[in-house]
N, CA, C and O atoms as a GROMACS GRO file, in nm:
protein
  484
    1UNK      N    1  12.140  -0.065  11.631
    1UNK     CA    2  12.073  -0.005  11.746
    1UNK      C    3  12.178   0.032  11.851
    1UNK      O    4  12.246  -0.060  11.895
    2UNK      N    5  12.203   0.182  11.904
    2UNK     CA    6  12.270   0.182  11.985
    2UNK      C    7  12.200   0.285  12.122
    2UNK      O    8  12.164   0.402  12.117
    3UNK      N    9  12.198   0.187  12.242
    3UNK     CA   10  12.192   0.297  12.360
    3UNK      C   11  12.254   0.378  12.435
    3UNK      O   12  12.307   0.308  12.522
    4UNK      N   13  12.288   0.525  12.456
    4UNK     CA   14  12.381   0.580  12.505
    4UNK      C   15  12.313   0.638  12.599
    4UNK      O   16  12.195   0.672  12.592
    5UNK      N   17  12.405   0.654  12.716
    5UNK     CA   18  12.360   0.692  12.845
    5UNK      C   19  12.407   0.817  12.876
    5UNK      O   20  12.488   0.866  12.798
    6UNK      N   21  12.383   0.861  12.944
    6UNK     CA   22  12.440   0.992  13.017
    6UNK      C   23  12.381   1.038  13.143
    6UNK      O   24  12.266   1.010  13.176
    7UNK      N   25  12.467   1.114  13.216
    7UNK     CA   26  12.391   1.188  13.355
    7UNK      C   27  12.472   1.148  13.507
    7UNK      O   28  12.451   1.212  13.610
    8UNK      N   29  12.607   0.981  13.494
    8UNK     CA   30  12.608   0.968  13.617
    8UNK      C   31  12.720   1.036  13.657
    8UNK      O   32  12.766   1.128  13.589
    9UNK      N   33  12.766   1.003  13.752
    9UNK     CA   34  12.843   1.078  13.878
    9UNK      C   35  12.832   1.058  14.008
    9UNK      O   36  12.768   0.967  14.060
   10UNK      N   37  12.906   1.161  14.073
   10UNK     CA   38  12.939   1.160  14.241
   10UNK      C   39  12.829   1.264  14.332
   10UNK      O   40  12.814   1.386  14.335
   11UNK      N   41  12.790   1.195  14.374
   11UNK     CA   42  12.716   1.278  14.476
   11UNK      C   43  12.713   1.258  14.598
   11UNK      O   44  12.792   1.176  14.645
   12UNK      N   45  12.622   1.328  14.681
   12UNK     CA   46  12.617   1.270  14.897
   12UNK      C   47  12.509   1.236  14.876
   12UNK      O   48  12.448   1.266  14.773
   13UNK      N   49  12.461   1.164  14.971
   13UNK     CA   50  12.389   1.125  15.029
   13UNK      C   51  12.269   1.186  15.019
   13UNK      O   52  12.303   1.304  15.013
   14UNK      N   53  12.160   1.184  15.013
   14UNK     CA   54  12.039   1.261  14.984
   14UNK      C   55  12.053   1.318  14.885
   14UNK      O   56  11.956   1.393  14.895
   15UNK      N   57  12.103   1.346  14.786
   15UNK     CA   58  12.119   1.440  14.690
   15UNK      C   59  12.043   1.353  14.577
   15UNK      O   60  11.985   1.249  14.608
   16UNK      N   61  12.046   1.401  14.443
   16UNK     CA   62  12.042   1.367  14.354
   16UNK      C   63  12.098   1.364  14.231
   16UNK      O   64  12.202   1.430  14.222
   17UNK      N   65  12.042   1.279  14.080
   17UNK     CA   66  12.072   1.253  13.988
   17UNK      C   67  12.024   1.236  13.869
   17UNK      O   68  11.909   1.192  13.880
   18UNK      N   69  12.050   1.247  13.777
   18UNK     CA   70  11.918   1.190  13.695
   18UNK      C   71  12.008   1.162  13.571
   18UNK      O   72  12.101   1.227  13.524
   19UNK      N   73  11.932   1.002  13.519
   19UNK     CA   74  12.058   0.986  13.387
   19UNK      C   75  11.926   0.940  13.300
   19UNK      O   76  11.811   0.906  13.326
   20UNK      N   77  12.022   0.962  13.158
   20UNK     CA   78  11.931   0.945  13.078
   20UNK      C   79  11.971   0.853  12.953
   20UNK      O   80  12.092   0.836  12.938
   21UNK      N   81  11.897   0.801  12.877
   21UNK     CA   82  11.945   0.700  12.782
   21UNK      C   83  11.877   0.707  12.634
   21UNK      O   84  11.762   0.664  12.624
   22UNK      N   85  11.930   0.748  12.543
   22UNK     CA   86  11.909   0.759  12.448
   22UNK      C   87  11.896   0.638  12.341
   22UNK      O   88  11.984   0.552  12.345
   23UNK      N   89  11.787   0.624  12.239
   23UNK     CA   90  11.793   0.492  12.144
   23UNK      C   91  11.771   0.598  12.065
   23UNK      O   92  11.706   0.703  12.066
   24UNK      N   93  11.906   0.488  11.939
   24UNK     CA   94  11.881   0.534  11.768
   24UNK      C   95  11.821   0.409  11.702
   24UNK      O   96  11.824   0.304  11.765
   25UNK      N   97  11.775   0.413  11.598
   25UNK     CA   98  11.730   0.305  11.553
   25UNK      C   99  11.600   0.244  11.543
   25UNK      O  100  11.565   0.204  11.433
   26UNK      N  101  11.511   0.229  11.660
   26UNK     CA  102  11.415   0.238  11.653
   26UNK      C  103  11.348   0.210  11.854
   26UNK      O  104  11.388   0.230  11.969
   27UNK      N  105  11.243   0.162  11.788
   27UNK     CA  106  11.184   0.195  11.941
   27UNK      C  107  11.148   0.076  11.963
   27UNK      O  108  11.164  -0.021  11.888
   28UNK      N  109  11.083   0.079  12.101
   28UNK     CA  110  11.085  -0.074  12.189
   28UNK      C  111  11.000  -0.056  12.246
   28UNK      O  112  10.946   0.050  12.278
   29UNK      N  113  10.953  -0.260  12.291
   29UNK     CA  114  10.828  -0.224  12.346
   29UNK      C  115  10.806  -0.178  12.494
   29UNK      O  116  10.697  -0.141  12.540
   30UNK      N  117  10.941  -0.186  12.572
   30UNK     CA  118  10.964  -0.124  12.670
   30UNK      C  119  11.131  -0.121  12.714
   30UNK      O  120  11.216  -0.197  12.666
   31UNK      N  121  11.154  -0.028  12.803
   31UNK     CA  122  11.260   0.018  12.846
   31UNK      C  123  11.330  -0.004  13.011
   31UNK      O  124  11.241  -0.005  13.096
   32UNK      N  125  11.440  -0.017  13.056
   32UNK     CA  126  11.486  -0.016  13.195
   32UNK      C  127  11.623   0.005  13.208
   32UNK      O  128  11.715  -0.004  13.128
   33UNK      N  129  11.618   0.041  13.350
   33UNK     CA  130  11.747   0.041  13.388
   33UNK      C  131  11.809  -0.074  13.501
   33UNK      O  132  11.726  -0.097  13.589
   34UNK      N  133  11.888  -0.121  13.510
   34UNK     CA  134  11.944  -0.215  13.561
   34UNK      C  135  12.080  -0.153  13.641
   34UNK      O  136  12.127  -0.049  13.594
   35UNK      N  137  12.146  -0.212  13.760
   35UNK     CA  138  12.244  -0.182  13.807
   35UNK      C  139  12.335  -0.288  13.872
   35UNK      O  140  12.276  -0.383  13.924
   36UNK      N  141  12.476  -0.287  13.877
   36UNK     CA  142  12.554  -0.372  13.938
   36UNK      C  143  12.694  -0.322  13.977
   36UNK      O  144  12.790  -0.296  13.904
   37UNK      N  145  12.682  -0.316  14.111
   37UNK     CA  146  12.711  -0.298  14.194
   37UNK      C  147  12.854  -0.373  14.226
   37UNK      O  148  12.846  -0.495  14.209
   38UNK      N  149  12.958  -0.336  14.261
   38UNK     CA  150  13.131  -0.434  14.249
   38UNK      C  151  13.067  -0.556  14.369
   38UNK      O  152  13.000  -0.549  14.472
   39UNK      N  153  13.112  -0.635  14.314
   39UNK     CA  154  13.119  -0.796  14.352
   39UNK      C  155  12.980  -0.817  14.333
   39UNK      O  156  12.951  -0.924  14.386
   40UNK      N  157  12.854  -0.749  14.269
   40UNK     CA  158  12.752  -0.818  14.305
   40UNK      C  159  12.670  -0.812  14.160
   40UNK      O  160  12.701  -0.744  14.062
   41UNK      N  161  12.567  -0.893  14.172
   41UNK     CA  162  12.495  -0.949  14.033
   41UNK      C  163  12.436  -0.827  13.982
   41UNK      O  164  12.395  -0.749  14.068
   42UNK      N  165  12.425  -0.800  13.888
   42UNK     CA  166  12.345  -0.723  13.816
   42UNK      C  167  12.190  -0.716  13.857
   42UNK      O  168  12.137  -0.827  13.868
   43UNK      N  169  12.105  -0.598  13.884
   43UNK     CA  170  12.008  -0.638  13.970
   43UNK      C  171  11.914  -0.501  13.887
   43UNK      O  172  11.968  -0.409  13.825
   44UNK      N  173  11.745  -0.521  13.910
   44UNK     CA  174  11.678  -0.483  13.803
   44UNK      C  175  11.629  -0.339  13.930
   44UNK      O  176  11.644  -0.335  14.052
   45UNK      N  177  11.577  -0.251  13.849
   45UNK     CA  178  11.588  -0.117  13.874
   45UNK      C  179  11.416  -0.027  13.864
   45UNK      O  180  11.321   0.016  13.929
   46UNK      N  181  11.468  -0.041  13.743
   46UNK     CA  182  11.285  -0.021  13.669
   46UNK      C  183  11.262  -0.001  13.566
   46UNK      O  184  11.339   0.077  13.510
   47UNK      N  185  11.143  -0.058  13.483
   47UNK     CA  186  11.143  -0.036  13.328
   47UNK      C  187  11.044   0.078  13.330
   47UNK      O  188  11.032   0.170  13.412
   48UNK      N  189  10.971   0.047  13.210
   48UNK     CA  190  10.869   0.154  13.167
   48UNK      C  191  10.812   0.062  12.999
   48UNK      O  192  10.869  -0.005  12.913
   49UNK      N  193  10.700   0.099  13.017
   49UNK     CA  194  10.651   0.036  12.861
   49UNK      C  195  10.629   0.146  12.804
   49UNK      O  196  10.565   0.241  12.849
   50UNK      N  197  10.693   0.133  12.681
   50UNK     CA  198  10.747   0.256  12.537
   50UNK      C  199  10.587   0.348  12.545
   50UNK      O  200  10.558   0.467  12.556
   51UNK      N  201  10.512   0.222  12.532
   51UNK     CA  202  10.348   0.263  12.440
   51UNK      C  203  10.290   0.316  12.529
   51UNK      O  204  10.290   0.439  12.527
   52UNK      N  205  10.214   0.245  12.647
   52UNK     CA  206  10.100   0.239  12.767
   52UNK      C  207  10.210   0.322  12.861
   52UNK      O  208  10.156   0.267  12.956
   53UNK      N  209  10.310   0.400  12.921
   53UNK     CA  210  10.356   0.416  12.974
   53UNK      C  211  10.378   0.362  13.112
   53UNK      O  212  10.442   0.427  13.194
   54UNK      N  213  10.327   0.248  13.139
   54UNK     CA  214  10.356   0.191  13.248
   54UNK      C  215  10.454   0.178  13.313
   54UNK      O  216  10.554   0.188  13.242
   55UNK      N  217  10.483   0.157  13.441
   55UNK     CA  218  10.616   0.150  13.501
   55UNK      C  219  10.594   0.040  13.613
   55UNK      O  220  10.484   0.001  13.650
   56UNK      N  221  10.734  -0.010  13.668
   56UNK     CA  222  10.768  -0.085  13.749
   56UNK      C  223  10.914  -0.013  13.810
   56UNK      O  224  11.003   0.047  13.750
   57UNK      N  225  10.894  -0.052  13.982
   57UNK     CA  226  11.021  -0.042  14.036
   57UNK      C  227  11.066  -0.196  14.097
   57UNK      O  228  11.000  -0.299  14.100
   58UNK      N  229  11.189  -0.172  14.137
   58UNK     CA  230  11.234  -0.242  14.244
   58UNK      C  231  11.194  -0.201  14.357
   58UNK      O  232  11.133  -0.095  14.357
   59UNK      N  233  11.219  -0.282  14.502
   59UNK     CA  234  11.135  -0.287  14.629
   59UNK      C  235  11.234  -0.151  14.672
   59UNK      O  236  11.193  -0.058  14.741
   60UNK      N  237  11.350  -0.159  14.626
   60UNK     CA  238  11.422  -0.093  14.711
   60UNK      C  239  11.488   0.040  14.628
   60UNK      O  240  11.591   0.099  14.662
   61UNK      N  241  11.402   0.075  14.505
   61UNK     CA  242  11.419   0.217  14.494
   61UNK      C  243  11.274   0.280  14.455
   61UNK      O  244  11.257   0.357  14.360
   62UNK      N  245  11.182   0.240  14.535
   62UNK     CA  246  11.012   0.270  14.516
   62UNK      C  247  11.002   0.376  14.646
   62UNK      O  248  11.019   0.366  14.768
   63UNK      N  249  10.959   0.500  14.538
   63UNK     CA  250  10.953   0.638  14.598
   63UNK      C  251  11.082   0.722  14.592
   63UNK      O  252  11.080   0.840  14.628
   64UNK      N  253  11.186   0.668  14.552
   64UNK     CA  254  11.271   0.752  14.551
   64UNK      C  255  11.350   0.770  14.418
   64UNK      O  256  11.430   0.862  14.400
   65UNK      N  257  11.320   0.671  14.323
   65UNK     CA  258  11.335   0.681  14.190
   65UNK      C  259  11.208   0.672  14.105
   65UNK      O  260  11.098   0.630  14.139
   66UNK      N  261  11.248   0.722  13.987
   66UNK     CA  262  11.143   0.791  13.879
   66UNK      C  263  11.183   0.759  13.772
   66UNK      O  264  11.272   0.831  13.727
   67UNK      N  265  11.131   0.629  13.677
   67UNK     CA  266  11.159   0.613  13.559
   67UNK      C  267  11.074   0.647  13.474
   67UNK      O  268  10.958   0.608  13.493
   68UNK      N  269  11.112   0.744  13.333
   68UNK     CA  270  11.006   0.808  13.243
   68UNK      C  271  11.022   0.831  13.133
   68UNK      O  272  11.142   0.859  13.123
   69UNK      N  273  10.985   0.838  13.057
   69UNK     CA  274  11.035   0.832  12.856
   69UNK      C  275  11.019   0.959  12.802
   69UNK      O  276  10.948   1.035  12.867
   70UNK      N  277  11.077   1.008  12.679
   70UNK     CA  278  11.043   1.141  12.599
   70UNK      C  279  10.993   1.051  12.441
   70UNK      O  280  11.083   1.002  12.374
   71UNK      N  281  10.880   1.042  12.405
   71UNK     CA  282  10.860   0.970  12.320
   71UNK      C  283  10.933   1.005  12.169
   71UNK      O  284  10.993   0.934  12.088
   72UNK      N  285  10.900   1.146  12.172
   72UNK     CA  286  10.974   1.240  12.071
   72UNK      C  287  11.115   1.208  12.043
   72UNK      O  288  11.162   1.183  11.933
   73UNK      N  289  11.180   1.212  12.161
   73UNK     CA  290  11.320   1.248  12.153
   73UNK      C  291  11.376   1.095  12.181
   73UNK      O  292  11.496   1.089  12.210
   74UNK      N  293  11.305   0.972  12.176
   74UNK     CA  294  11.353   0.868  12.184
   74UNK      C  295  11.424   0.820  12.299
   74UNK      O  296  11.505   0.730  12.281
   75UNK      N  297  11.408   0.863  12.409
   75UNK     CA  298  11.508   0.878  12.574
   75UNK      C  299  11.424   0.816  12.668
   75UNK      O  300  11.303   0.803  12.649
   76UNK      N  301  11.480   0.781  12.759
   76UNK     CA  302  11.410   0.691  12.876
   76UNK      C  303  11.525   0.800  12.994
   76UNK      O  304  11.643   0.833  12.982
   77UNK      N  305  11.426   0.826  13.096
   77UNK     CA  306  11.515   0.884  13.202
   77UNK      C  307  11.511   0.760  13.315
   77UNK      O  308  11.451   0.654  13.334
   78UNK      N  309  11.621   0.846  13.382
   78UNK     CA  310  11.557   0.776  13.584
   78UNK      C  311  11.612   0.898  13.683
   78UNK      O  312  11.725   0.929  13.719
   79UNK      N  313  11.479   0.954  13.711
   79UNK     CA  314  11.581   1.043  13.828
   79UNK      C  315  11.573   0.994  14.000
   79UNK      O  316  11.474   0.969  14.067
   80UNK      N  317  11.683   0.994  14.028
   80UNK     CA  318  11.711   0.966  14.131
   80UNK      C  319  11.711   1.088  14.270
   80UNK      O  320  11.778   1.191  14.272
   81UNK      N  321  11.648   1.055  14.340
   81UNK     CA  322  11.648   1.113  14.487
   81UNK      C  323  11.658   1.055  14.606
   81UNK      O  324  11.644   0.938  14.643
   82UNK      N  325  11.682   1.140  14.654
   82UNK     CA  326  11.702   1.051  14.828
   82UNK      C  327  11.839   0.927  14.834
   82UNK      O  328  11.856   0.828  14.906
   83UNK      N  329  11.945   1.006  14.692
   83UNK     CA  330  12.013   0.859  14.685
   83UNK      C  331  12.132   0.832  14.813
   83UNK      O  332  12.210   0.916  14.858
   84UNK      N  333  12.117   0.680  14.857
   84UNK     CA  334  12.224   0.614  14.946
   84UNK      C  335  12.348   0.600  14.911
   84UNK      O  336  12.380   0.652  14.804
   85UNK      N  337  12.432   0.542  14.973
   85UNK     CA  338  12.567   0.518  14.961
   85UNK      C  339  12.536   0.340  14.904
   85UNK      O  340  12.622   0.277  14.842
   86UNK      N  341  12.420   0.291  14.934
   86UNK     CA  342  12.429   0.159  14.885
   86UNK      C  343  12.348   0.137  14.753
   86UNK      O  344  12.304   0.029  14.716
   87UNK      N  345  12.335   0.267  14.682
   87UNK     CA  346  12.274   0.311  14.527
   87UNK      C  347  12.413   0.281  14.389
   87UNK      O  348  12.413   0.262  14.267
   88UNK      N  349  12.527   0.295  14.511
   88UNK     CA  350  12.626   0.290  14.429
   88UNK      C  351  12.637   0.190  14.302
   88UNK      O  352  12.585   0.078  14.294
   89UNK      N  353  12.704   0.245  14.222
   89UNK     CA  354  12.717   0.104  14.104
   89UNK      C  355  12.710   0.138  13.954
   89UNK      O  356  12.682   0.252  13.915
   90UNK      N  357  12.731   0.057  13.887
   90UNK     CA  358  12.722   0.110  13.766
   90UNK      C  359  12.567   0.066  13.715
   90UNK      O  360  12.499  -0.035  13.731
   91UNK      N  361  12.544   0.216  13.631
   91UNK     CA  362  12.363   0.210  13.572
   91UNK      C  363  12.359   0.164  13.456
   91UNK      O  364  12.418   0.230  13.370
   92UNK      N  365  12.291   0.044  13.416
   92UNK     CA  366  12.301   0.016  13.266
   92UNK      C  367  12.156   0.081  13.174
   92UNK      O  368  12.065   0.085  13.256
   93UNK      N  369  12.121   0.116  13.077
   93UNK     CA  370  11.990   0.135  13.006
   93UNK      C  371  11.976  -0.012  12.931
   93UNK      O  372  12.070  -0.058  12.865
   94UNK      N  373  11.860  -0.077  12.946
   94UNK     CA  374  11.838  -0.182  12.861
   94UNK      C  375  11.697  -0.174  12.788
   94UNK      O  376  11.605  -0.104  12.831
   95UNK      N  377  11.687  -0.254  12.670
   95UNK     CA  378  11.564  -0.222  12.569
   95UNK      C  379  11.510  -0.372  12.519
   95UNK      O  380  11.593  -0.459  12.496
   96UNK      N  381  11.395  -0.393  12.507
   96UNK     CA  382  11.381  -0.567  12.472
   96UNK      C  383  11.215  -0.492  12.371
   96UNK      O  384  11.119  -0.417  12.385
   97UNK      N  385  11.282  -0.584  12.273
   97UNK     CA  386  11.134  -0.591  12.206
   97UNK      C  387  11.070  -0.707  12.185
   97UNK      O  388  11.039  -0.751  12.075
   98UNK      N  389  11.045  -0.771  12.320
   98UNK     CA  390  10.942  -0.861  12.346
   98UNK      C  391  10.847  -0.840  12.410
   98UNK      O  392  10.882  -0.818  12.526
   99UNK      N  393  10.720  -0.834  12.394
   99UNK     CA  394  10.585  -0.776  12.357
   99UNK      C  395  10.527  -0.798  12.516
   99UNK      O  396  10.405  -0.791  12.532
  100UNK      N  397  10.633  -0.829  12.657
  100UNK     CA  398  10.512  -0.805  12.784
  100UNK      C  399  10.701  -0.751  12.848
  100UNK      O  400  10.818  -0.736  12.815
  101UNK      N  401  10.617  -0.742  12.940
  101UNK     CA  402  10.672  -0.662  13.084
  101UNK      C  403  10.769  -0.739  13.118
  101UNK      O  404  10.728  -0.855  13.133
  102UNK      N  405  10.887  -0.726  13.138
  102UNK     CA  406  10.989  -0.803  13.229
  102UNK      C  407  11.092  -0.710  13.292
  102UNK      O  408  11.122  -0.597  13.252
  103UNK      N  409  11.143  -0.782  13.405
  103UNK     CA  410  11.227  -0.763  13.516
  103UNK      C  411  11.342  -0.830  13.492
  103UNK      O  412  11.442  -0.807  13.560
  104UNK      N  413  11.342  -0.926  13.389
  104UNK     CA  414  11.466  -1.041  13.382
  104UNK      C  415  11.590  -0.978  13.303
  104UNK      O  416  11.568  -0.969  13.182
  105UNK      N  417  11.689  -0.942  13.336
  105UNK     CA  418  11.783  -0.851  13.237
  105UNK      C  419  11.815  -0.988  13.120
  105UNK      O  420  11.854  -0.949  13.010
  106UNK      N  421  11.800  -1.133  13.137
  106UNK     CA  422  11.837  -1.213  13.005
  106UNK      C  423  11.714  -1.215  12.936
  106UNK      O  424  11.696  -1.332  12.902
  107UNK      N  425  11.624  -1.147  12.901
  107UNK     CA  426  11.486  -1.071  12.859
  107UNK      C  427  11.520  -0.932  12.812
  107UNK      O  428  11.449  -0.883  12.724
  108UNK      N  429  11.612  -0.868  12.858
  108UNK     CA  430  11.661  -0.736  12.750
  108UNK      C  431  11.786  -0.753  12.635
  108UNK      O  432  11.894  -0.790  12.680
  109UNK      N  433  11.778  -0.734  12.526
  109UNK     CA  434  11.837  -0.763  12.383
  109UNK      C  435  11.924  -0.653  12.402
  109UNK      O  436  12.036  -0.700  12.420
  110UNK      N  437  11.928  -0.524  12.407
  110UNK     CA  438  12.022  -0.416  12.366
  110UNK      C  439  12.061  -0.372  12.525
  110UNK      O  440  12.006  -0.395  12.633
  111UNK      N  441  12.206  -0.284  12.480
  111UNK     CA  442  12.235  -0.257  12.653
  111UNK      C  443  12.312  -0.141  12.618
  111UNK      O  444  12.373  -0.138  12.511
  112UNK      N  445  12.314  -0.062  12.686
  112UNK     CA  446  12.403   0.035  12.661
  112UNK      C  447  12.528   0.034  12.713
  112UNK      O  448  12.551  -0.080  12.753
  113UNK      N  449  12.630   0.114  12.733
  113UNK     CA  450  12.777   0.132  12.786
  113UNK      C  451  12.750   0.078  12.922
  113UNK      O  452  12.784  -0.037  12.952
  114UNK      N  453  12.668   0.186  13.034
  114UNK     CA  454  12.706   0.200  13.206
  114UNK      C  455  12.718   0.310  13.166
  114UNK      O  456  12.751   0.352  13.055
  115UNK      N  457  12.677   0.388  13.305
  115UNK     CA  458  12.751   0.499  13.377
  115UNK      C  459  12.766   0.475  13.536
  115UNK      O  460  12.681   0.419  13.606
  116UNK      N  461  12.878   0.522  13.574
  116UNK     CA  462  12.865   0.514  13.724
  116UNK      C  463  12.808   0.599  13.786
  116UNK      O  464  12.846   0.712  13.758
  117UNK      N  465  12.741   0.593  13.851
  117UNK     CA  466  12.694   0.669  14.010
  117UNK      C  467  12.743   0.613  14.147
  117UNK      O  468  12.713   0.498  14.178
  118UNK      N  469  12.806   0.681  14.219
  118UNK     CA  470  12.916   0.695  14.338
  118UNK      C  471  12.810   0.789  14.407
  118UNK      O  472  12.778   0.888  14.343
  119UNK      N  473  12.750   0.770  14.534
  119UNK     CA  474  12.712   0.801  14.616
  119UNK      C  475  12.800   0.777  14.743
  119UNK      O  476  12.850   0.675  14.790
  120UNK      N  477  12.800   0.943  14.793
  120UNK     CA  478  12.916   0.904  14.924
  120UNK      C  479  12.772   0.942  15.050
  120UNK      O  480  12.663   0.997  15.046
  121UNK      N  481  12.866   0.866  15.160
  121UNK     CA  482  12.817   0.897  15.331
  121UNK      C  483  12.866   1.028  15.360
  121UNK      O  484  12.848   1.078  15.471
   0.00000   0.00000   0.00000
């Protein structure tokens, strides 16, 4: 099983982004992205469930990020708007096929590379 990411980079302030994460192999019962940030813990972002399409954010990217799947094409997006300078960090894609909803990244099994996103002031 491998997840590959794509989409990050440098942007300003308000601008946007959108990265995306690809699975080979097979599918899951839900999907997220996770981020961590230099000196700081790895911190949860938002998933999405594969099937029911459900979603979850974090407190602090609700309304301004958008996590969403291509069922076809096997991809989980997140597009980003309105992004800060404190968005910065590296984006991980993570995948768990355990059968409910979680926020806990030691609850996601597969991980992909990172990409960075650098948001300037």
């Amino acid at each position: 099983v491998q997840l590959v990411e794509s989409g990050g980079g440098l942007v300003q302030a308000g601008g946007s982004l959108r990265l995306s994460c690809e699975s080979s192999g097979r599918t899951f019962y839900s999907m997220a992205w996770f981020r961590q940030a230099p000196g700081k813990e790895r911190e949860f972002v938002a998933a999405v469930l594969w099937g029911l399409g459900g979603t979850g954010y974090a407190d602090s990217v609700k309304g301004r990020f958008t996590i969403s799947r291509d069922i076809a094409k096997n991809t989980v997006y997140l597009q980003m708007n309105s992004l800060k300078p404190e968005d910065t960090a590296v984006y991980y894609c993570a995948a768990t096929g355990r059968q409910f909803y979680t926020e806990r990244d030691n609850e996601y099994d597969y991980w992909g590379q990172g990409t960075q996103v650098s948001v300037s002031s």
